[in-house]
C-alpha positions as CSV (number, residue, x, y, z in Angstrom):
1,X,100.6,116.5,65.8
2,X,100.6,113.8,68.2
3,X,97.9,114.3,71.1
4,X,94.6,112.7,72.3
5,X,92.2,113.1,69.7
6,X,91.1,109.7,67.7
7,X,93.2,109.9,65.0
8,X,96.7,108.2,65.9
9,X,100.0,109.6,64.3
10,X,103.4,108.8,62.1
11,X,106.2,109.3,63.2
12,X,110.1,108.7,61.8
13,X,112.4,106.9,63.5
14,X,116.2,107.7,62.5
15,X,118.8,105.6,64.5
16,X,117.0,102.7,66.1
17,X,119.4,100.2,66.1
18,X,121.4,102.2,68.5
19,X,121.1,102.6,72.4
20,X,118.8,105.6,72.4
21,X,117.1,105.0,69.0
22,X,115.7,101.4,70.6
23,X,114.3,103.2,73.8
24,X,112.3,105.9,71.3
25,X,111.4,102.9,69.4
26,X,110.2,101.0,72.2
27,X,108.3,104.1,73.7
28,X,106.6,104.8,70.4
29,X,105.4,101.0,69.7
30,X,104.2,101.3,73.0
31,X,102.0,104.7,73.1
32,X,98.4,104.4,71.8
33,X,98.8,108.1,70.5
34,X,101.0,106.3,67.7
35,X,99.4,104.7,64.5
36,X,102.2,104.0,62.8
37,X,105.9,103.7,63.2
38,X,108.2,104.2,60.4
39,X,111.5,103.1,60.8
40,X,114.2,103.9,59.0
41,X,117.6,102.0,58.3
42,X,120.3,101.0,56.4
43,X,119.9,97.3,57.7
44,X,116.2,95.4,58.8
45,X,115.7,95.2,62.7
46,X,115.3,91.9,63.6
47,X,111.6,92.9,65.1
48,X,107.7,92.7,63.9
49,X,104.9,94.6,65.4
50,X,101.2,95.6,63.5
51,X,102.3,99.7,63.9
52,X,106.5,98.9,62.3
53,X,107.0,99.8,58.8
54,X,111.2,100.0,58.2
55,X,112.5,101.4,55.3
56,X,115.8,99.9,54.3
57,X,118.0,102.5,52.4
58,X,121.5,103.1,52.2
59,X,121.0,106.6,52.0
60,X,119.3,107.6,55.0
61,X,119.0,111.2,53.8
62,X,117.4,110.3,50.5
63,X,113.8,111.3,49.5
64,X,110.8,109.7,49.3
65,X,107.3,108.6,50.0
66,X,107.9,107.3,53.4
67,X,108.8,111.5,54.4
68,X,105.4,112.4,53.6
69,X,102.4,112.6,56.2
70,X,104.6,112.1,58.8
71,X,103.7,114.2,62.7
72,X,107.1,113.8,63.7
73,X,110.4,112.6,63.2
74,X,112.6,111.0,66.5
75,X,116.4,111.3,64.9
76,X,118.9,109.8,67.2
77,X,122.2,109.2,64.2
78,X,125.3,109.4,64.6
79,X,129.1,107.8,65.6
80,X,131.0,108.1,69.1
81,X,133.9,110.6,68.2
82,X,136.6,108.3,69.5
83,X,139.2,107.7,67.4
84,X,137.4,109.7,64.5
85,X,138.6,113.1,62.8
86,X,136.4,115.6,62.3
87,X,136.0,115.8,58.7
88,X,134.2,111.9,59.1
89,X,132.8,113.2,62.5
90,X,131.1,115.7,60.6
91,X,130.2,114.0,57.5
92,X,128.2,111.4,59.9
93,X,126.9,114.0,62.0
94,X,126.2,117.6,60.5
95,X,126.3,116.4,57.0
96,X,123.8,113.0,57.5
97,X,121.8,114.6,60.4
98,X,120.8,117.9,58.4
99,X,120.1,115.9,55.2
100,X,117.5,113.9,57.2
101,X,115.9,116.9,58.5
102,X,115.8,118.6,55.0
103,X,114.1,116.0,53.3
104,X,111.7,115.9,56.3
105,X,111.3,119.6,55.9
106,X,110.7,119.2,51.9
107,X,108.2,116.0,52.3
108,X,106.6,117.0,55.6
109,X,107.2,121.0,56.5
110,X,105.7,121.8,59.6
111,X,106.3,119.0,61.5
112,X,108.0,117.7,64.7
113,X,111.4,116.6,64.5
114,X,113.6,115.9,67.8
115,X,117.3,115.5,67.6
116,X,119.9,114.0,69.9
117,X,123.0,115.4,70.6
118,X,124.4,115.5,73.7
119,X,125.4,117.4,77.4
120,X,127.8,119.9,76.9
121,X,126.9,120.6,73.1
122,X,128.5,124.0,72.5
123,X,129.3,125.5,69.1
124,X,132.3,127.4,71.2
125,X,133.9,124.5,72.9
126,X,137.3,123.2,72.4
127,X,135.6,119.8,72.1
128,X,135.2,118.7,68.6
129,X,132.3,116.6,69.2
130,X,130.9,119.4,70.9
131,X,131.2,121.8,68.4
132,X,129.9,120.0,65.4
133,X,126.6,118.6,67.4
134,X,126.1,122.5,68.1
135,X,126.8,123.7,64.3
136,X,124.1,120.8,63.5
137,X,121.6,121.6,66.4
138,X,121.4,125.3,64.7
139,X,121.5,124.3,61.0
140,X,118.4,121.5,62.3
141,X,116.5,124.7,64.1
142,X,116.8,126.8,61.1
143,X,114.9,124.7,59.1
144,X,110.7,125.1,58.5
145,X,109.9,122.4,61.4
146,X,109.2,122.6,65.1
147,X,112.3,121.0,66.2
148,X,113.6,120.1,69.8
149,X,117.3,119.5,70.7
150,X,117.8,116.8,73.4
151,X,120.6,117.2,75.4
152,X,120.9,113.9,77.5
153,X,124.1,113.4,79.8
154,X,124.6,109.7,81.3
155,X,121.9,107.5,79.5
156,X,121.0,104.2,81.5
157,X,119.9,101.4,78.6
158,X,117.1,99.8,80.1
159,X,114.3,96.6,78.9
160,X,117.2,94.6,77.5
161,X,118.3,97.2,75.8
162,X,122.4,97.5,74.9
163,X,124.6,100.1,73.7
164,X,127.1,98.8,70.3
165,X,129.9,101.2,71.4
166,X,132.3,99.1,73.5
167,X,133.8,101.7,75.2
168,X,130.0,103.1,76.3
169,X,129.2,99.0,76.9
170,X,132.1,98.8,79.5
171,X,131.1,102.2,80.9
172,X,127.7,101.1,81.6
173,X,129.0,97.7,83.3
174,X,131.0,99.0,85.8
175,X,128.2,101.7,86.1
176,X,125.2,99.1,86.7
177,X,125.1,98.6,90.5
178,X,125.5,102.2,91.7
179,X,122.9,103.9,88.9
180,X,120.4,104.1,91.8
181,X,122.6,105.4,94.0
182,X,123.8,108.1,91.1
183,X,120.4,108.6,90.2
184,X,119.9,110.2,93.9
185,X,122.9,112.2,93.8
186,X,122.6,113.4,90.2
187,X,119.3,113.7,88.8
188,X,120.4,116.0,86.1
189,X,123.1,114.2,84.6
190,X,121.4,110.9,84.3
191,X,118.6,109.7,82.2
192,X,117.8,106.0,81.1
193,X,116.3,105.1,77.4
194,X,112.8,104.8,79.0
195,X,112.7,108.3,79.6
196,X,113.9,109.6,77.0
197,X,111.5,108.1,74.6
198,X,108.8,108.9,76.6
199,X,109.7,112.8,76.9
200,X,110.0,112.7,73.3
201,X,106.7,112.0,72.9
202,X,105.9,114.3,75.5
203,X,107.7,117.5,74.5
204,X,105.6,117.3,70.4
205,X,102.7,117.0,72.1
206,X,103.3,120.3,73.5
207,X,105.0,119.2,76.7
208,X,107.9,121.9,76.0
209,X,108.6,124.6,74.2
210,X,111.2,124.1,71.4
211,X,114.8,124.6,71.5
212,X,117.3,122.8,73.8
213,X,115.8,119.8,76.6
214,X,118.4,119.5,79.1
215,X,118.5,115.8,81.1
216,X,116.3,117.7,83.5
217,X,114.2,118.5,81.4
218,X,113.5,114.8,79.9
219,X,113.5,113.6,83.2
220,X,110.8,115.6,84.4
221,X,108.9,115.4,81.2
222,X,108.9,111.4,81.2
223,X,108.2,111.7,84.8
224,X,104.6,113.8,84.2
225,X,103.7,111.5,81.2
């Protein structure tokens, strides 16, 4: 478990090339709590630090040494559902997002392992996205680790940091010079990557008990790190 004692953690990073998965990255590189970072892809990130170790696979889901030891797991896969169907919404979502977790449960049971789905995440909607993220937020839960579900709404990319969906990209643009100004009139429906990297962190250290963290929820948590 991550927390203050002298020996520093692993952890798992699922999904860093993308918007969120670079602010947990960042956030993890950063804290001292964090020995080592293992990172794993289907292509190299073009970075180096002393804590990164990536693990280039095209089978993210697929067993092996760099799944054991590990305190916790920061999994952040997964594909806008625009213009997708839901049998390859699924496969990249349920399908990819439990096999990561089970072969986490099999190499390291016990541990932490955070999972990012998304506001309104409802295995009863009439969204499809919606749905799916739900069935796999409750087939993650059911498994032998301590698992939290984040929930972010509106997610801010800060540091540099830049989202590969264009139609999130554009969003963000015309977004940019009011997100202080909707950051005061909703605080819980928008989060930026700082924060939620840093609640992360925060809720397996015992910041939170498990289950579902609204944006809320990582906002205050990143707040009282």
């Amino acid at each position: 478990m991550i927390d203050g004692s002298t020996d520093r953690s692993t952890v798992l990073v699922f999904g860093a090339s993308g918007m969120v998965g670079q602010g947990v990255l960042r956030e993890c590189l950063r804290d001292e709590r964090v020995g080592e970072v293992r990172v794993v892809a289907r292509r190299a990130l073009d970075l180096t630090h002393a804590k990164l170790h990536q693990v280039v696979t095209d089978d993210l889901a697929a067993p092996g040494e760099h799944l054991a030891g590990v305190d916790a797991t920061f999994d952040s896969v997964g594909v806008s559902s625009n213009g997708v169907r839901e049998p390859e919404y699924r496969r990249l979502t349920f399908d990819l997002t439990v096999g990561i977790a089970g072969a986490v449960a099999d190499a390291s049971p016990g541990s932490a392992f955070v999972y990012v789905s998304g506001q309104g995440t409802d295995t009863k909607s009439r969204l499809m996205w919606a749905r799916v993220k739900g069935e796999t937020e409750n087939a993650v839960a059911a498994l032998p680790l301590r698992s939290w579900l984040f929930r972010p709404g509106v997610v801010r990319p800060l540091h540099g940091i830049q989202t590969k969906t264009r139609l999130y990209g554009a969003f963000h643009a015309v977004l940019r010079p009011v997100f202080p100004l909707l950051n005061r009139l909703m605080p819980n429906q928008i989060t930026n990557t700082e924060a939620i990297g840093r609640a992360m962190l925060a809720a397996v250290t015992g910041g939170v008990p498990e289950g579902v963290v609204t944006t809320s929820d990582i906002n205050a948590l990143a707040a009282a790190r």
